[in-house]
C-alpha positions as CSV (number, residue, x, y, z in Angstrom):
1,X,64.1,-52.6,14.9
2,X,67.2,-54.4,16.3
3,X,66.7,-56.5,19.8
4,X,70.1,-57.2,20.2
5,X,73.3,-58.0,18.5
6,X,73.0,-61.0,16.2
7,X,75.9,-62.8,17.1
8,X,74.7,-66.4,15.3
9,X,73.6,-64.8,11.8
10,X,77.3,-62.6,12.1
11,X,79.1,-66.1,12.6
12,X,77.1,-68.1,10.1
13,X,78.4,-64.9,7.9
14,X,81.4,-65.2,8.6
15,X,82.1,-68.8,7.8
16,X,80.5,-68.7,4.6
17,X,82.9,-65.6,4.0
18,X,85.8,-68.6,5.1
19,X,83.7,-71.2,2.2
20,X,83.6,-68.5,-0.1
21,X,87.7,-67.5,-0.1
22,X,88.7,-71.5,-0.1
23,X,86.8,-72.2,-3.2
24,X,87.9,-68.5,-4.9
25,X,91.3,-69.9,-3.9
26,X,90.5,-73.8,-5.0
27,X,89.0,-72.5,-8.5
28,X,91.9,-69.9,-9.0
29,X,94.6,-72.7,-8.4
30,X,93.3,-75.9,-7.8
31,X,93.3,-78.5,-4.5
32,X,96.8,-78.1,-2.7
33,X,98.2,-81.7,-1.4
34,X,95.6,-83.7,0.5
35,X,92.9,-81.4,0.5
36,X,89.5,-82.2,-0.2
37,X,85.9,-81.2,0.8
38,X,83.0,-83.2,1.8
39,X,80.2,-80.7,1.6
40,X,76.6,-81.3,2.8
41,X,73.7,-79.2,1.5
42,X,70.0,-78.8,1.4
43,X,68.4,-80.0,-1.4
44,X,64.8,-78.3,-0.5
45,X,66.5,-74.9,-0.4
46,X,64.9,-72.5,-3.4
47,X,67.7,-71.7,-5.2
48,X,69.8,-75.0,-5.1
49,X,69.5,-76.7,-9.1
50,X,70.9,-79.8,-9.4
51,X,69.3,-82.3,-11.9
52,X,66.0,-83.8,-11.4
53,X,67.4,-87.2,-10.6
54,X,69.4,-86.1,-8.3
55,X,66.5,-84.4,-6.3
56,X,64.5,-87.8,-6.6
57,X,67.5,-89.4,-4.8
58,X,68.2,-87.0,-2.1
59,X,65.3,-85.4,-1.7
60,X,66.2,-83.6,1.1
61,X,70.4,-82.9,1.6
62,X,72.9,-84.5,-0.4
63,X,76.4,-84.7,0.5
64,X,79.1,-84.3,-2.6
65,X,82.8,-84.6,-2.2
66,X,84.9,-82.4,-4.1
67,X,88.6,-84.0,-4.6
68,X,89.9,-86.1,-7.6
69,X,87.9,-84.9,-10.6
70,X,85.9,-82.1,-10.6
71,X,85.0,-79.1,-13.8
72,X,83.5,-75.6,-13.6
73,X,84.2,-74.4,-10.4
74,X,82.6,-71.1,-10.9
75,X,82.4,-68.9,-7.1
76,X,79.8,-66.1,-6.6
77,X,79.2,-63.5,-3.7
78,X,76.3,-65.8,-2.9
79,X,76.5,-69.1,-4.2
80,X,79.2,-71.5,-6.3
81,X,78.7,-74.0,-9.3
82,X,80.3,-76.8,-10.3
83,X,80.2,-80.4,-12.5
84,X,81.1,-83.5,-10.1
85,X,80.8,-87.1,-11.4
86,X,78.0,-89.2,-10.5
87,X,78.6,-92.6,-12.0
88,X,80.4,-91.6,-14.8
89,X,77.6,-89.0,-15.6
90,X,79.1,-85.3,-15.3
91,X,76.1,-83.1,-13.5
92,X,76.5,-79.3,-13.0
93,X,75.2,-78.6,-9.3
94,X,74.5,-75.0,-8.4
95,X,74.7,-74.6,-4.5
96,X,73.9,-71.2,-2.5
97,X,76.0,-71.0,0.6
98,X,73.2,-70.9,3.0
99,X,71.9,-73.9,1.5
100,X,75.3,-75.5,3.0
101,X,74.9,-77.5,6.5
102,X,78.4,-78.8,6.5
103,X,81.7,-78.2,5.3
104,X,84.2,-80.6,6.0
105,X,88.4,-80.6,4.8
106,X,89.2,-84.1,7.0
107,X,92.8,-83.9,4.9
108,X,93.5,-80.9,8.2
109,X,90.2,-82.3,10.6
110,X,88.5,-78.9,9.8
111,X,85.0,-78.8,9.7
112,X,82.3,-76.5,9.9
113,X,78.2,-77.2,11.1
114,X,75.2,-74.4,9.7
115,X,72.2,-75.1,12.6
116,X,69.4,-74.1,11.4
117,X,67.3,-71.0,12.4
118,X,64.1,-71.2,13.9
119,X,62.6,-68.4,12.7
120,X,63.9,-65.7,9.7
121,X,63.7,-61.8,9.5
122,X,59.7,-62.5,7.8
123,X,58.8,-64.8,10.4
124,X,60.2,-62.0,13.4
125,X,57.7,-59.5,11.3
126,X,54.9,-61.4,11.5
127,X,55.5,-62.1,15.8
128,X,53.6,-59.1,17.6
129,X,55.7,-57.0,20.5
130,X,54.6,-59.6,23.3
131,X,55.6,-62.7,21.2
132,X,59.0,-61.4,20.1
133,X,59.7,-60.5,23.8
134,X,58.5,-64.0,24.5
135,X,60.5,-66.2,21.6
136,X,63.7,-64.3,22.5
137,X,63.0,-64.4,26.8
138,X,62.9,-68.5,26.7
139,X,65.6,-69.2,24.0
140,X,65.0,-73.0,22.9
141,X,67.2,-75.7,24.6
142,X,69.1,-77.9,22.1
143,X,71.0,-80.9,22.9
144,X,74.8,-80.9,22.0
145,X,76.1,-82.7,19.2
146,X,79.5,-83.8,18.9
147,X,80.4,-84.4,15.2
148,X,83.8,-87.3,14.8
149,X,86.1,-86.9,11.4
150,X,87.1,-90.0,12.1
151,X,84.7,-91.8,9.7
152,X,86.3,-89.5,6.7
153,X,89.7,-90.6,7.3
154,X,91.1,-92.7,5.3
């Protein structure tokens, strides 16, 4: 049963729609001038295979840029794959959009931030009446975080 209108989960939607058609329209045709994405995703997330070093090294999220030199760039309804360089060792990563935190073009200082939810569709099953009411009556404060581009200019 629906509390209200999920206006956070539509957005977050929505911009992975916007993810989804610039890498259909990367893969189809390439990067146009200047372009290039610095793209930040968590590592822990279920579905994200990348190799086993990799994980070691960033256990958590893991930042790849995709710009000179990149192979494969294969874009699902869900998720997208493709080969970057790591060292002169080619490594096919395999990235779900809602694993994505950030997604950053600083060629055009666009950029876009995931937060993260505090609770999912399971965990709102498991809440009785009283503590749904409750979780959704005090929303959580967060600080504001302002993010710069300027440290991916060039």
């Amino acid at each position: 049963m629906s509390h209200g209108i999920e206006y956070g989960r539509l957005m977050h939607n929505a911009m992975r729609g916007l993810i989804r058609q610039v890498l259909s329209d990367v893969a189809a045709h390439g990067l146009p001038g200047q372009h290039h994405f610095f793209i930040t995703f968590d590592t822990t997330h279920p579905e994200v295979a990348i190799a086993d070093w990799l994980r070691e090294r960033y256990p958590e999220e893991m930042t790849v840029v995709v710009q000179h030199w990149y192979e494969n760039l294969e874009v699902g309804e869900d998720a997208f794959s493709i080969t970057l360089n790591f060292g002169d060792s080619p490594e096919p990563l395999f990235i779900p959009y809602d694993a994505i935190r950030t997604f950053v073009d600083p060629s055009v200082e666009f950029g876009l931030r995931f937060e993260t939810q505090e609770f999912d569709d399971e965990d709102e099953e498991d809440l009785d009446e009283d503590e749904l009411e409750l979780a959704e009556a005090e929303p959580e404060q967060h600080d504001a975080e302002v993010v710069s581009l300027d440290s991916f200019r060039k």
